[in-house]
C-alpha positions as CSV (number, residue, x, y, z in Angstrom):
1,X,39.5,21.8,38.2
2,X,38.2,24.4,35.3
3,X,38.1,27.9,36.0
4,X,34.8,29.4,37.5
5,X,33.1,32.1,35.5
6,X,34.1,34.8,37.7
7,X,37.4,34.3,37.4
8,X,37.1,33.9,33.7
9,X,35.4,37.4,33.7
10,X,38.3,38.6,35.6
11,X,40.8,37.5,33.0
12,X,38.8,39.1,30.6
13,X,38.7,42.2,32.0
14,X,42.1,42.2,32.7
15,X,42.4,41.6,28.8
16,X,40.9,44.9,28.0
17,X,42.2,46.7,30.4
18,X,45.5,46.1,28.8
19,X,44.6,46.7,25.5
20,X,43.2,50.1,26.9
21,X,46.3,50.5,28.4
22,X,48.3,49.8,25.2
23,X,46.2,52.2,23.3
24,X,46.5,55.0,25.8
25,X,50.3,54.5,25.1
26,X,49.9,54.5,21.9
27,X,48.1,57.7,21.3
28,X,50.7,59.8,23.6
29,X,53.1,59.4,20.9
30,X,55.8,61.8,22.4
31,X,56.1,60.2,25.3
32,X,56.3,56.5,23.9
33,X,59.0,58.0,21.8
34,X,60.7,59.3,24.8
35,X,61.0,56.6,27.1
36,X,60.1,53.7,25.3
37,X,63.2,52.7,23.7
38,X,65.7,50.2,24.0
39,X,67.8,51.9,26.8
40,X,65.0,53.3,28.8
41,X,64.0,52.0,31.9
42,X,60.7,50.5,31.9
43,X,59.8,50.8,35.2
44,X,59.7,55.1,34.9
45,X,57.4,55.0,31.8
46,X,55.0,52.3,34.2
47,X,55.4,55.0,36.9
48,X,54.1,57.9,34.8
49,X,51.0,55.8,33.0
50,X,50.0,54.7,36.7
51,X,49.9,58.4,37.6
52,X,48.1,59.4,34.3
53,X,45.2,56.8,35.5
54,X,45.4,57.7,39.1
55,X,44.5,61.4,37.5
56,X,41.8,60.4,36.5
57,X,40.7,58.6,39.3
58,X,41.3,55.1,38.0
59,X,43.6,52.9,40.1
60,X,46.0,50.3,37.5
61,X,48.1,47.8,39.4
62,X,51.5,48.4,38.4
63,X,51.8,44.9,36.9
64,X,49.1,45.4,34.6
65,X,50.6,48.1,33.4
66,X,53.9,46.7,32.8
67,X,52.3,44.3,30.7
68,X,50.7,46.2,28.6
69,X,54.7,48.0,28.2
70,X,55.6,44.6,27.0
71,X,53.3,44.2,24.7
72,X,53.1,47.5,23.0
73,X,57.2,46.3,22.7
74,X,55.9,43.3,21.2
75,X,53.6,44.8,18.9
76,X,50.5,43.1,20.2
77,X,46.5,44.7,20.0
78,X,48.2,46.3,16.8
79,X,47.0,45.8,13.3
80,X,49.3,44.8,11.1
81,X,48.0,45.4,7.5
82,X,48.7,41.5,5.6
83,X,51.5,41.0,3.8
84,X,51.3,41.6,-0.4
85,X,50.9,38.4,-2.4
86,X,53.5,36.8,-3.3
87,X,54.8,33.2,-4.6
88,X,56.4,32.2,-1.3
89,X,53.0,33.7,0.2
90,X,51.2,31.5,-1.7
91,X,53.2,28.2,-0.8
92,X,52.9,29.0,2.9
93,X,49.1,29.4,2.7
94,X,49.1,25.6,0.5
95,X,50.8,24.4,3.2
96,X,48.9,25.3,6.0
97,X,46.0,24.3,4.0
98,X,47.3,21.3,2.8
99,X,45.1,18.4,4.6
100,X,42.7,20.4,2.9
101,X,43.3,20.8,-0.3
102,X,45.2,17.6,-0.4
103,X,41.7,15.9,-0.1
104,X,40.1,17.4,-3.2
105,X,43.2,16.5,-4.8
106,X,42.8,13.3,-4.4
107,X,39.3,13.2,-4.9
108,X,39.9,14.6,-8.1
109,X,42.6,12.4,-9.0
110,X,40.5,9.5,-8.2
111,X,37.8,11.0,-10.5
112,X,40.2,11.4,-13.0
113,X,41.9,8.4,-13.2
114,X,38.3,6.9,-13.7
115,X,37.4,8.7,-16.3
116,X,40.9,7.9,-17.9
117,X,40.1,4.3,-17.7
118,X,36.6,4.8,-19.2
119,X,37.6,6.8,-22.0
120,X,40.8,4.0,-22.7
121,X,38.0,1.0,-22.6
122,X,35.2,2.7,-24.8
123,X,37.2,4.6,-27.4
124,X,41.1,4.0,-27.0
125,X,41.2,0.7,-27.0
126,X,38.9,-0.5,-29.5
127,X,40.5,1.7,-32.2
128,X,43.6,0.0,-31.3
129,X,42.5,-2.9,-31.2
130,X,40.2,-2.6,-34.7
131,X,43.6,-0.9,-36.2
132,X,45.6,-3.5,-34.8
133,X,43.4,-6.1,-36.7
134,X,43.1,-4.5,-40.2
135,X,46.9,-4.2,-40.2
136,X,47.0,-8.0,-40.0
137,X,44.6,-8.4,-42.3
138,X,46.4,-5.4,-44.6
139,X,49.5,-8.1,-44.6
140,X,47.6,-11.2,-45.2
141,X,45.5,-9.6,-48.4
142,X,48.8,-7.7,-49.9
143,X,50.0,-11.5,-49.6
144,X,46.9,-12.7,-51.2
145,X,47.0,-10.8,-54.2
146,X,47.4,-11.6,-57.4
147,X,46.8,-8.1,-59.2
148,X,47.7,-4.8,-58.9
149,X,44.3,-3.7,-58.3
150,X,43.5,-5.5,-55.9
151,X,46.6,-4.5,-53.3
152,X,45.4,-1.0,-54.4
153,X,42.2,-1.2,-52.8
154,X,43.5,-2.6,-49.8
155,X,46.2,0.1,-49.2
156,X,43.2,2.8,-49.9
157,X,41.2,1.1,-47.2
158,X,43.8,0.5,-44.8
159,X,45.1,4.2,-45.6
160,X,40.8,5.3,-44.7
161,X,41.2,3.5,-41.7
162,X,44.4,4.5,-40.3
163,X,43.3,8.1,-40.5
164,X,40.1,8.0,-39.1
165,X,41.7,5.9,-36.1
166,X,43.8,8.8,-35.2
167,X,41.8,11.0,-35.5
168,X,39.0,9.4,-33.4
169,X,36.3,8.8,-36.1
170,X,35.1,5.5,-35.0
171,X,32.5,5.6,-37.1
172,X,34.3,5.8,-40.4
173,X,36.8,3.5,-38.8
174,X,34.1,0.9,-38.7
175,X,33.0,1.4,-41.9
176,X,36.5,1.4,-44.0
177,X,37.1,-1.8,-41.7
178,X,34.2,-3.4,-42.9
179,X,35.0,-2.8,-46.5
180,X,38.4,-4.7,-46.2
181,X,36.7,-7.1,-44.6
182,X,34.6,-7.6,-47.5
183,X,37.2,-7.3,-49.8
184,X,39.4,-9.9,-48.1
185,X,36.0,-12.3,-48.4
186,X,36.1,-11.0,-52.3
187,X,39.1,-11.8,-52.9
188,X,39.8,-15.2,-51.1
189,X,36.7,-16.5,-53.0
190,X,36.8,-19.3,-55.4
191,X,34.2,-20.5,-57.5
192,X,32.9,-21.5,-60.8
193,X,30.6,-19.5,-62.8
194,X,27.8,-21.2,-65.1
195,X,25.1,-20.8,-67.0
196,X,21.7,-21.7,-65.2
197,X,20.1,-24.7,-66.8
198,X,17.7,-26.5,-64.9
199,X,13.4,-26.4,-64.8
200,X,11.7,-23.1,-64.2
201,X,14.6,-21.1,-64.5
202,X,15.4,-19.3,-67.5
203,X,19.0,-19.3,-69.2
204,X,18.8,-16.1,-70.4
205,X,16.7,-13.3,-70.9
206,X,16.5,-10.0,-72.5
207,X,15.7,-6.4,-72.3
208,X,14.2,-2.9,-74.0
209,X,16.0,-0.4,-72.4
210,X,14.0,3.2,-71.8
211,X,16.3,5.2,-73.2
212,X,16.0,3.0,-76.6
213,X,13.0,1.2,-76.8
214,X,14.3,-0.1,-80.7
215,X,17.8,-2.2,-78.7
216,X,17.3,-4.6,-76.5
217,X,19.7,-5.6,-73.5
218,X,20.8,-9.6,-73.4
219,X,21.6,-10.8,-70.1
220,X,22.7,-14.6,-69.7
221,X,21.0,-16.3,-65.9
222,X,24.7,-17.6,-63.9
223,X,25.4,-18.8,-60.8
224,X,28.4,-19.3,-58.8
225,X,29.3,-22.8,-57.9
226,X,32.3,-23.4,-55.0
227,X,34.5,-26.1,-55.1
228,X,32.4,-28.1,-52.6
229,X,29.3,-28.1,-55.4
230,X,27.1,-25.3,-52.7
231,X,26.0,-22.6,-54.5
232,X,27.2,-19.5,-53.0
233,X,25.3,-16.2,-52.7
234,X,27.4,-13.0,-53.7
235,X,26.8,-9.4,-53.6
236,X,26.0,-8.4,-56.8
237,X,25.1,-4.7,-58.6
238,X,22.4,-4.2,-60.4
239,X,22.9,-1.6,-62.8
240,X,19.3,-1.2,-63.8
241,X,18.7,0.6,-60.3
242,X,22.1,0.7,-59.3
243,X,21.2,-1.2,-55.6
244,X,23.3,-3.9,-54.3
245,X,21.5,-7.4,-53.3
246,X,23.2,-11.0,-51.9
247,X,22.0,-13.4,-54.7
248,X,22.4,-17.0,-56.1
249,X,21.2,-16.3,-59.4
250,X,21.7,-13.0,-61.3
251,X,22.2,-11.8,-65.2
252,X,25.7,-11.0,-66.8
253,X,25.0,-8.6,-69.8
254,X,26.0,-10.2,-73.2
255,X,26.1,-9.4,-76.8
256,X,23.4,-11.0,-78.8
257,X,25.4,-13.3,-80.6
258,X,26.6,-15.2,-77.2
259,X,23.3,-15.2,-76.1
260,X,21.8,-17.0,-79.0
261,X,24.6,-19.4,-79.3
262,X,23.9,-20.5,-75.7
263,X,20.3,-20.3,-76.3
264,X,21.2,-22.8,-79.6
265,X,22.9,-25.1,-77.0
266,X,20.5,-25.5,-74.4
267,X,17.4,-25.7,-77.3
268,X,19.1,-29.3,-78.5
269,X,18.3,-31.2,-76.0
270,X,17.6,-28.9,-73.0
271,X,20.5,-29.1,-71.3
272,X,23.9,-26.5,-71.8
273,X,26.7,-28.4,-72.1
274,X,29.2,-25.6,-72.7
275,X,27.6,-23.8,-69.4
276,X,30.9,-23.2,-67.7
277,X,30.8,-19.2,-67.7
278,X,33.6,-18.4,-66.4
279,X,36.2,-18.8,-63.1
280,X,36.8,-16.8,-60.1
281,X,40.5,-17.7,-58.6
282,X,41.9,-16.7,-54.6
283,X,43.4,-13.5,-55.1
284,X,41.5,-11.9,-58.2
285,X,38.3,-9.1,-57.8
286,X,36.8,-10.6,-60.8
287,X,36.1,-14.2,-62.7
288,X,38.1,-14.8,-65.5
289,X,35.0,-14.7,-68.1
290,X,35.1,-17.1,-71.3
291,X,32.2,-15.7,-73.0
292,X,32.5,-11.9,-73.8
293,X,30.8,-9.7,-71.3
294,X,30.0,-5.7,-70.0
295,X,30.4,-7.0,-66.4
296,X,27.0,-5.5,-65.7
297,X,24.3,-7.3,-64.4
298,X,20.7,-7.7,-63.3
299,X,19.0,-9.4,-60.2
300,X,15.9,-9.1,-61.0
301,X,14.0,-10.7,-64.4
């Protein structure tokens, strides 16, 4: 059966009485210090606080009062100021507090972890996987080549690359991958370059540059044939407005004397018979040209 609320109110009471009684002890400092010791008889210093009430006309039941003796030995109903901080302070409040703490802890953790993962998925490990790839493909072209110029592109790429991968660029480690990628295309090529000579298209033509409208520029019209007889489409520069476009058909700038001996050729009968231009072999930037040539060109006539 619970406690009824009188009798809690008499507990109560009793609890304050005692403190009363501890504070009253506490404040007749000279006679604490004379009796209350470790020899001393506790039952003479409950006599004399009993009187001390009875003077002034309050009656304390000697077991009350002998409580309150106690805990005034004890040190209880006394402030104690809280100890300094310290390390070992510290670890005893964690670990009080641990269910508590060790819930946002793992909260966090959990949080973290996720965002670990994320971060490995959208950046880490497609730069690893992207350098992974244009190290392979860094092997395979070195492999590939056939001139010095060639593998020294590729290690300049590769070397982009690399460096923006560790350093988190993505963006220029897209773009330096790309360009070996194109290079490897480049370079694997093989084809055939001739002279254009069919109806509607011209063989050749020529140009007044602005800077010097008394020369004229000679380009000759070529396309590059694969070993399969497609015609392939290549990127080619044109140095008029110096803008790259994918092409089947573009001009290779000549000397005048090549251009009129093809234009001799083709004015016989209509046909070129020495049209073979030139040859692009696997491993080689460039055709191997048997006509003499700038290398520039023009896509546009």
């Amino acid at each position: 059966m619970s406690d009824t609320p009188e009798k809690k109110a008499a507990d109560f009471d009793r609890v304050l009485l005692a403190m009363d009684v501890v504070d009253t002890l506490r404040h007749q400092k000279s006679l604490v210090e004379r009796e209350l010791s470790a020899a001393a008889d506790d039952g003479l210093l409950v006599d004399k606080v009993k009187r001390m009430y009875a003077a002034q006309g309050l009656e304390v039941s000697e077991s009350l009062i002998a409580e309150a003796v106690a805990a005034l030995r004890e040190g209880r109903f006394t402030y104690r100021r809280p100890p300094a901080p310290s390390w070992k302070l510290a670890l005893a409040r964690l670990y009080v507090n641990r269910r508590r703490w060790f819930k946002a802890i793992s909260v966090l953790a959990v949080l973290l972890a996720i965002i670990g993962v994320g971060y490995w998925f959208v950046m880490v490990r497609p730069e690893t996987r992207r350098l992974e790839e244009i190290t392979s493909l860094r092997q395979a072209l070195l492999s590939d080549a056939k001139e010095p110029q060639v593998r020294a592109q590729v290690e300049g790429l590769f070397a982009e690359a690399k460096k923006a991968a560790e350093r988190g660029d993505s963006q220029a480690g897209q773009k330096a991958a790309a360009q070996l990628s194109r290079l490897a295309e480049q370079v694997r090529l093989s084809y055939e370059l001739r002279v254009v000579s069919r109806e509607g298209v011209p063989s050749g033509v020529w140009r007044i540059p602005d800077v010097n409208t008394g020369a004229r520029n000679y380009y000759v019209i070529v396309e590059a044939v694969g070993s399969d007889g497609r015609r392939l489409k290549l990127p080619i520069l044109n140095e008029e407005d110096n803008r790259t476009e994918l092409v089947e058909m573009w001009g290779l700038r000549v000397d005048g004397a090549v251009f009129e001996k093809i234009r001799r050729d083709k004015a016989d009968d209509g046909i070129i018979q020495n049209n073979r231009f030139g040859v692009k072999k696997p491993g080689y930037l460039l055709p191997e040209y048997r006509f003499p040539t700038t290398g520039g060109a023009i896509t546009h006539w």
